[in-house]
N, C-alpha and C positions, 0 to 999 in steps of 0.2 A: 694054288690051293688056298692060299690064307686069302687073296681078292676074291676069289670065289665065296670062300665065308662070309668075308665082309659084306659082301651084295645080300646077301642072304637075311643078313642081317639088317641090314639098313633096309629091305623092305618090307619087314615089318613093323616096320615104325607108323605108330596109329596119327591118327590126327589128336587124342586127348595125351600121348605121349612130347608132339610139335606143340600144343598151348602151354603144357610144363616146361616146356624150356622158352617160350615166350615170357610166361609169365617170370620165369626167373631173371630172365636177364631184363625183362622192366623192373621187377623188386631193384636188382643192381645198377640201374640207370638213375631211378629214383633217389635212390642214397645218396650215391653220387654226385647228384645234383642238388640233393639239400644239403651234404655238407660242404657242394663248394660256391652254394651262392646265399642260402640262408643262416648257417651255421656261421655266428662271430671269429673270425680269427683270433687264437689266442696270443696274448701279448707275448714279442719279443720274437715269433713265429714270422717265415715266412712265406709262408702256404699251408695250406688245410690241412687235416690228416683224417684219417677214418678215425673216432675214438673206440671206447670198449663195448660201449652200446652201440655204434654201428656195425661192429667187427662180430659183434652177438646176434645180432639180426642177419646178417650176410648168414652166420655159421646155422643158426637156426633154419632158416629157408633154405638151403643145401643141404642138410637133413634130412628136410619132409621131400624136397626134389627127389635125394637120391632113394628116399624110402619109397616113393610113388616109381621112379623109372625101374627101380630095382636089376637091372641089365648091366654089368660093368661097361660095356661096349657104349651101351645107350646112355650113359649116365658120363659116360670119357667126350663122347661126340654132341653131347648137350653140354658138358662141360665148356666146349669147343666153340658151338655156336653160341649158347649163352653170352659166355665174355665177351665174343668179338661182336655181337649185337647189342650188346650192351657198352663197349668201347666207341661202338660208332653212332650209337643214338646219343651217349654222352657228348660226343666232340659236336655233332653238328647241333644240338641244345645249346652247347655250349658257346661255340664260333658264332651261329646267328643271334645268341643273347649281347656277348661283346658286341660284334659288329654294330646288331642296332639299335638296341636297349644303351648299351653304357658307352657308343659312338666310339670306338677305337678303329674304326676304318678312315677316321678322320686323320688320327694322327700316322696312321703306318700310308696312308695315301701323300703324304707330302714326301717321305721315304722311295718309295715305290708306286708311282700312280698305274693305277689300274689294276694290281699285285696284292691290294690289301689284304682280300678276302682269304690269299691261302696264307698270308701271315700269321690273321687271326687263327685261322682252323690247325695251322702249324704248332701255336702257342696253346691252345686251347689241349691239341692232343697232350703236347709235353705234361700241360696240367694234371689231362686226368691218368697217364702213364703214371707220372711220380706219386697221383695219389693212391694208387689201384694195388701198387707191383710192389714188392712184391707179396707182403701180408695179409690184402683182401684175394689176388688169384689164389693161396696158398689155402686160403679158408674155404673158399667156395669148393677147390678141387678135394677136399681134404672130408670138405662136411657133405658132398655129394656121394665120395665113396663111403663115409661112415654109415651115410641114411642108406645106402643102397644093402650092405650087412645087415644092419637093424630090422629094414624093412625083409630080408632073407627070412629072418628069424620068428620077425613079426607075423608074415603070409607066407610058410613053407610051400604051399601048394601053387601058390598064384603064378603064373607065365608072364 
């Protein structure tokens, strides 16, 4: 009974419902990615963090997400795929910037020859795990079900 809802549910999923949750998990790639190769480390730190104005943009854009998907279901499974499309466009950004922008396949290849590359991708995930988890998943899941209320409230009528 409840798979059977589920199906039911997931095919009505439109194609402008799949580019909202595209678009969100690039918003969440993007961040990601400026604060952990443009954004200064601050002194004494050792690794990046989201600050309050990235942590406000995450919560904002989860908002308008969950007020556009407006579906608890569609808005839980976009939660879902969002992150994890955006955990994975982050690592491999991230592994082929190391690898071959700042050359760290040099030094894990005297280590491990021929092994580098999942080093790098290894490290790179650890990165953006410890920078994401757990108070950017907590914003995103949190300001997707708030926008999806608001937007209830916003378009009573709308499907």
């Amino acid at each position: 009974m409840f798979i059977d809802d589920l199906r039911k549910k997931l095919r009505a999923i439109s194609a402008r419902d799949a580019a909202v949750v595209v678009g969100w998990a690039v918003t969440l790639t993007l961040l990601t990615i400026l604060v952990e190769y443009v954004k200064p480390m601050p002194l004494g730190a050792t690794s990046t963090r989201f600050d309050t104005l990235e942590l406000a943009i995450i919560l904002v854009t989860s908002l308008v997400v969950g007020a556009v998907l407006l579906d608890p279901v569609k808005i839980l499974y976009g939660f879902i795929a969002a992150t994890t499309l955006s955990v994975v466009m982050s690592v491999i950004f991230s592994s082929l910037y190391d690898l071959y922008v700042l050359g760290l396949g040099e030094y894990f290849s005297a280590l491990t020859p021929g092994w580098e590359w999942e080093w790098v991708a290894w490290l790179a995930f650890l990165r953006i795990f410890k920078m994401a988890f757990p108070a950017a998943l907590i914003l995103v899941f949190a300001g997707g079900m708030a926008g999806g209320i608001a937007g209830d409230f916003l378009w009573p009528h709308r499907d």
